[in-house]
KELUMZA-101534 format. One line per field, with one value per residue (C-alpha): residue in one letter; chain; x, y, z. Coordinates in steps of 0.25 Angstrom, whole numbers, always signed. Last residue first. Example, Ala and Ser with C-alpha at 12.3 -4.5 7.8 and 13.67 -1.06 7.14 Angstrom:
2
rest	(S_A)
kette	(A_A)
x	(+55_+49)
y	(-4_-18)
z	(+29_+31)
END
This chain:
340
rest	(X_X_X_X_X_X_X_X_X_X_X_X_X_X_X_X_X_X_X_X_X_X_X_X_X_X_X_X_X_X_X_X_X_X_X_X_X_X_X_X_X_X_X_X_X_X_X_X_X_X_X_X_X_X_X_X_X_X_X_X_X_X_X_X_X_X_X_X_X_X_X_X_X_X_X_X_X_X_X_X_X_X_X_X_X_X_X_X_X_X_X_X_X_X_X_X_X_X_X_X_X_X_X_X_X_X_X_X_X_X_X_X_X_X_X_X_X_X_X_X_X_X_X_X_X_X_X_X_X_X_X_X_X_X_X_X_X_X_X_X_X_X_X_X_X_X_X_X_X_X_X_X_X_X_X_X_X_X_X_X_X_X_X_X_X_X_X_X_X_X_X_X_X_X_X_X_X_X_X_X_X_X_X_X_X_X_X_X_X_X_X_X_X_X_X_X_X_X_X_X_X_X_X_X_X_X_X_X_X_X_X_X_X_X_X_X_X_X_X_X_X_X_X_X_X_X_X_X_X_X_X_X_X_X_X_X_X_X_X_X_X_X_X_X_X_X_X_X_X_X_X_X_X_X_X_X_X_X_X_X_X_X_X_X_X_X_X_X_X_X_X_X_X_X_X_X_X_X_X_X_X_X_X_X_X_X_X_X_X_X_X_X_X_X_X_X_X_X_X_X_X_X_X_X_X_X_X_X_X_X_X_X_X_X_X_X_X_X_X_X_X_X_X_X_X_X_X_X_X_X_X_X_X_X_X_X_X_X_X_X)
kette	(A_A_A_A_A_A_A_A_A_A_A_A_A_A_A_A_A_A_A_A_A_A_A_A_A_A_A_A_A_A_A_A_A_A_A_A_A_A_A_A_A_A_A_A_A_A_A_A_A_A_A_A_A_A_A_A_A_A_A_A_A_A_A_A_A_A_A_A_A_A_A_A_A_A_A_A_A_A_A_A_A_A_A_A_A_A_A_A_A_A_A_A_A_A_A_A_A_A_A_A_A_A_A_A_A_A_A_A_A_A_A_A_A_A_A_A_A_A_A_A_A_A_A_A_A_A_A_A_A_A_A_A_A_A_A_A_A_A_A_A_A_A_A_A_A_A_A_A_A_A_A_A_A_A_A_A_A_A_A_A_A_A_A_A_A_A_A_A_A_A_A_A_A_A_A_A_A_A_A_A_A_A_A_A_A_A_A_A_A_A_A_A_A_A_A_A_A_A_A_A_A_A_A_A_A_A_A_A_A_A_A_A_A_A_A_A_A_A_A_A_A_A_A_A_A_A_A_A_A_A_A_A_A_A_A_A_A_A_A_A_A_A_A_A_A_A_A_A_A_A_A_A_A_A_A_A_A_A_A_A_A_A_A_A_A_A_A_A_A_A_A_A_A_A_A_A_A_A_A_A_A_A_A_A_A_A_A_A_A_A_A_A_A_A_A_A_A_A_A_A_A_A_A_A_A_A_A_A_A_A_A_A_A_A_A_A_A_A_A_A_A_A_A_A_A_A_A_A_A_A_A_A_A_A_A_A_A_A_A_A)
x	(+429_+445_+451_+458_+467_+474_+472_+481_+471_+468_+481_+475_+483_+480_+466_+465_+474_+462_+448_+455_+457_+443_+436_+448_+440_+424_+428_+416_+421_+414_+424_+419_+431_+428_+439_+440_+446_+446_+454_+448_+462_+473_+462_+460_+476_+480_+469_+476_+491_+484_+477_+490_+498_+487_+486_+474_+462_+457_+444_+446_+442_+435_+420_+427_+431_+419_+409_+419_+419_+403_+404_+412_+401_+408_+410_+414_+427_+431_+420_+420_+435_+429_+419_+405_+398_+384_+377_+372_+362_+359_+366_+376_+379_+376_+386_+398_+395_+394_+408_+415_+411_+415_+430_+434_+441_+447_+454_+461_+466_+471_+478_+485_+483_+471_+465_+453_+445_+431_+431_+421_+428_+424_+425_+425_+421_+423_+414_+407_+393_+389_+392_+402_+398_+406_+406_+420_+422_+412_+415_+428_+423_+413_+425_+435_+425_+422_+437_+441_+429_+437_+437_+421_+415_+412_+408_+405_+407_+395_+393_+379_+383_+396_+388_+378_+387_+396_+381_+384_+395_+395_+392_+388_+387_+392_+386_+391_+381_+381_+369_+360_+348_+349_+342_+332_+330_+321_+310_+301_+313_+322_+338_+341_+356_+355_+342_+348_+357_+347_+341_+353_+355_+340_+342_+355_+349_+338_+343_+344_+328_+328_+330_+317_+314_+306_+316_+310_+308_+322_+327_+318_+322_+336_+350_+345_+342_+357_+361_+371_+372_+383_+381_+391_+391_+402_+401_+389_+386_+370_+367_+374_+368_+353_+357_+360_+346_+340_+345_+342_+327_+328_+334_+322_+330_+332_+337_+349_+357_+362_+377_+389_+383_+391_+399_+413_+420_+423_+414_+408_+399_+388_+391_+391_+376_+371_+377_+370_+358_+361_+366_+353_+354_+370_+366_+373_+375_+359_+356_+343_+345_+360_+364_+381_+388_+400_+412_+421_+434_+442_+450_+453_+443_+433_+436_+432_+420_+413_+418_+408_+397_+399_+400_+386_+378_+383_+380_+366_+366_+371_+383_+386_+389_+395_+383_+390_+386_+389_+404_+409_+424_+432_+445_+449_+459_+472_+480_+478_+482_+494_+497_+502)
y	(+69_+70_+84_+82_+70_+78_+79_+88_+99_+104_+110_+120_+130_+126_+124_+138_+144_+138_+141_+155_+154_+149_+161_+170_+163_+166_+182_+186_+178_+169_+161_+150_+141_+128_+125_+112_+105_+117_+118_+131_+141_+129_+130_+145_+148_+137_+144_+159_+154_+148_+159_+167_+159_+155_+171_+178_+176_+170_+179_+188_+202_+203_+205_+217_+222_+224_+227_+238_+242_+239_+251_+261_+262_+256_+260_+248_+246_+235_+229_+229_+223_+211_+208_+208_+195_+195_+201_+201_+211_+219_+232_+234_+218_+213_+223_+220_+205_+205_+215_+201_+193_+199_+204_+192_+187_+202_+196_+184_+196_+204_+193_+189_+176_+172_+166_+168_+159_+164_+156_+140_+133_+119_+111_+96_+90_+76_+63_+72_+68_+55_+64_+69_+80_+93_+103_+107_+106_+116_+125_+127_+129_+141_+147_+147_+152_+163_+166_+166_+175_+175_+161_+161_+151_+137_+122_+114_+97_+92_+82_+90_+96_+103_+108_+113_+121_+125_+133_+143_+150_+152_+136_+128_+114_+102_+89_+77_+71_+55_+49_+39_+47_+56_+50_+53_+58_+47_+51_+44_+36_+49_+49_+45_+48_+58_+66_+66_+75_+85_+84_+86_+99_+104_+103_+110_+121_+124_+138_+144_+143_+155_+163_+158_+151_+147_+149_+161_+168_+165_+171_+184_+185_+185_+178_+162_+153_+148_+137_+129_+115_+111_+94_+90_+80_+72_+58_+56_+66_+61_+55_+66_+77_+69_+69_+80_+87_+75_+80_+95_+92_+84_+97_+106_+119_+132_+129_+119_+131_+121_+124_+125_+115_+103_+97_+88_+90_+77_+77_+90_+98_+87_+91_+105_+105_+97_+107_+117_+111_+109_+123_+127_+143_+146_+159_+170_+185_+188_+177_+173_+158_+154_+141_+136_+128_+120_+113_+104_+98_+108_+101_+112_+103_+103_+119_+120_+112_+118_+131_+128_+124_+136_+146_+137_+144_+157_+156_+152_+165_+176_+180_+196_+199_+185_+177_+167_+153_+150_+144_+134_+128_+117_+115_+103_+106_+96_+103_+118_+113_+106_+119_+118)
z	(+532_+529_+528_+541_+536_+524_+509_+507_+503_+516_+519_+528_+523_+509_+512_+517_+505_+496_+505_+502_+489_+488_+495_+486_+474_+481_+484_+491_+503_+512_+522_+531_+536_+545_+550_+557_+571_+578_+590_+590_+593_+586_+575_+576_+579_+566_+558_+558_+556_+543_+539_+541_+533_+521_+519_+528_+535_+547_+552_+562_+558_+545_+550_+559_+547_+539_+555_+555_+542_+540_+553_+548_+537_+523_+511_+501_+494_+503_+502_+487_+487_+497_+485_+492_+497_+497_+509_+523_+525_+537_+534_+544_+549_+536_+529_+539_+536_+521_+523_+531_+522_+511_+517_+522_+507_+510_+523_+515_+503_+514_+520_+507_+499_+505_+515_+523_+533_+540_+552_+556_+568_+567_+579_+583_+597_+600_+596_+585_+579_+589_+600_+609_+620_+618_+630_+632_+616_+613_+624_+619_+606_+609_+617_+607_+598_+604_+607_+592_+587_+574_+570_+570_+572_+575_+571_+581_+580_+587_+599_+601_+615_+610_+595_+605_+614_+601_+596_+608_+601_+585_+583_+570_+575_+567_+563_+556_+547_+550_+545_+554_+552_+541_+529_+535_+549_+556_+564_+577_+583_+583_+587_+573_+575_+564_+566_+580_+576_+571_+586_+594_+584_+585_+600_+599_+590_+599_+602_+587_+587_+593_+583_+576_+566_+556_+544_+538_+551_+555_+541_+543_+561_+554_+554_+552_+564_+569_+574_+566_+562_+550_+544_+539_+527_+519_+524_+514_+505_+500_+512_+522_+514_+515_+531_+531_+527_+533_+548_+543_+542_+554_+562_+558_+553_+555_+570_+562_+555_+546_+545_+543_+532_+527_+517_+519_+506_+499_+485_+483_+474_+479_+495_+491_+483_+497_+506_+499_+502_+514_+518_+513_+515_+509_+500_+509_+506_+508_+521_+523_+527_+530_+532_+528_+520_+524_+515_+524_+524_+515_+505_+494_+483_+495_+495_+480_+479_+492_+486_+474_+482_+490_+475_+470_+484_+482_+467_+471_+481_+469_+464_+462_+475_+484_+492_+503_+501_+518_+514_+525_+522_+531_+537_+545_+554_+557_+548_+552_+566_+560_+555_+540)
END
């Protein structure tokens, strides 16, 4: 095994993706299963995520949710990726960890993100506005400070004095924040290489130590497909991919289709273009070529984690996948960079 592969940590986010024929509570009841079954494979971290509004995703109380994963599990670290912190008053979401960190002590993360939901209907819903995204390093500093008690008139309880490690969710401008908080960043994709070369670099130049992270840490967050054959790897791609094709023609994003569906499917030139452009990029393949892929984006990065986010219609091949990908990692064996 790469050495660079061995000294990464590797770690799973599922977003309770909807499938045809199986409804949002089965969505939800699948992630906590998955949660169950990549622990067991020795993955370090198991992530849910926000999404308000969304047709083809059930994942909208990522605490909650990470409430019913953290009970389903025992060593698996558990966390969100993320809250999307502008949707939120920042002391709600302090006790909201705070009562994860109590009940699951030393197996907590707590995942921040900026955005304000996808439409002007969600945003509405919420009590936002798209401009609220702009104030997330203030609400940040002052979600933080919930923790360290840096208010005489207000105590966050039972927060206050708890160590929940945070993480900022960055696509570009977020890695300023997280470098001015003290915060490990957590980015992506893998396939806008250059990007987010430049969004880390940038992280690290202006990195400040805090009381959350003496030195910078980052998390690059990719689609990850393995299979047996490259051509059964890129099919696992080809659900997500077609619900983004269709949500950028037609304005809904949906349930996950069955790859061999899609493929039988008439399409206009442009859902093939917008198909296979969705499937350009990503890292999949056998264990070999998956494993040649990750050593360039770690020794790329200089990430210290993975954080692998695959959705797939297929939940068996999805597990298979998340299988070969421990093998390659080795994550089984127990060694040092699977400890909390």
């Amino acid at each position: 095994m790469s050495s660079v592969i061995a000294s990464t940590r590797f770690s799973v986010l599922d977003r309770s993706r909807t499938r045809e024929g199986r409804d949002a509570p089965q969505a939800l009841r699948d992630t906590v299963r998955l949660a169950r079954q990549v622990e067991e494979l020795g993955f370090h971290r198991f992530w849910v995520s926000e999404h308000h509004g969304v047709p083809g995703v059930a994942g909208s109380a990522p605490t909650v949710l990470a409430s019913a994963v953290a009970a389903a599990t025992s060593t698996i670290r558990v966390g969100t990726g993320g809250v999307m912190l502008p949707n939120h008053q920042p002391l709600v979401v302090a006790e909201q960890f705070g009562v994860l960190e109590s009940l699951f002590p030393g197996r907590i993360d707590m995942g921040l993100g900026r955005s304000v939901g996808f439409t002007d209907g969600v945003r509405r819903a919420l009590g936002r506005e798209r401009h609220d995204a702009e104030d997330f390093g203030q609400q940040l500093a002052e979600l933080l400070g919930w923790f360290e008690g840096t208010r005489p008139d207000v105590h966050a309880r039972p927060s206050e004095g708890l160590r929940v490690p945070p993480f900022v969710l960055a696509t570009g401008e977020g890695a300023a924040v997280a470098a001015a908080a003290g915060t490990p960043l957590v980015i992506g994709d893998l396939r806008g290489r250059e990007r987010l070369l430049g969004a880390i670099d940038r992280y690290r130049a202006g990195f400040r130590p805090s009381p959350w992270a003496a030195e910078p840490y980052v998390v690059v967050a990719g689609t990850v497909a393995v299979a047996e054959t490259e051509e059964q790897a890129r099919r696992l791609l080809v659900p997500e991919a077609w619900a983004m094709a269709h949500a950028r023609t037609r304005g809904t994003f949906p349930p996950l289709a069955p790859a061999e569906r899609i493929e039988a499917t008439a399409m206009t030139e442009k859902e093939r273009g917008l198909l296979e452009s969705g499937l350009r990029g990503h890292i999949h393949g056998t264990e070999d070529q998956v494993r040649d892929a990750l050593e360039k984006a770690i020794q790329d990065t200089g990430a210290d984690e993975v954080l692998v986010t695959t959705s797939t219609y297929d939940r068996a091949a999805l597990l298979d996948s998340f299988r070969r990908l421990a093998h390659i990692a080795d994550l089984t064996s127990g060694n040092a960079k699977a400890a909390a």
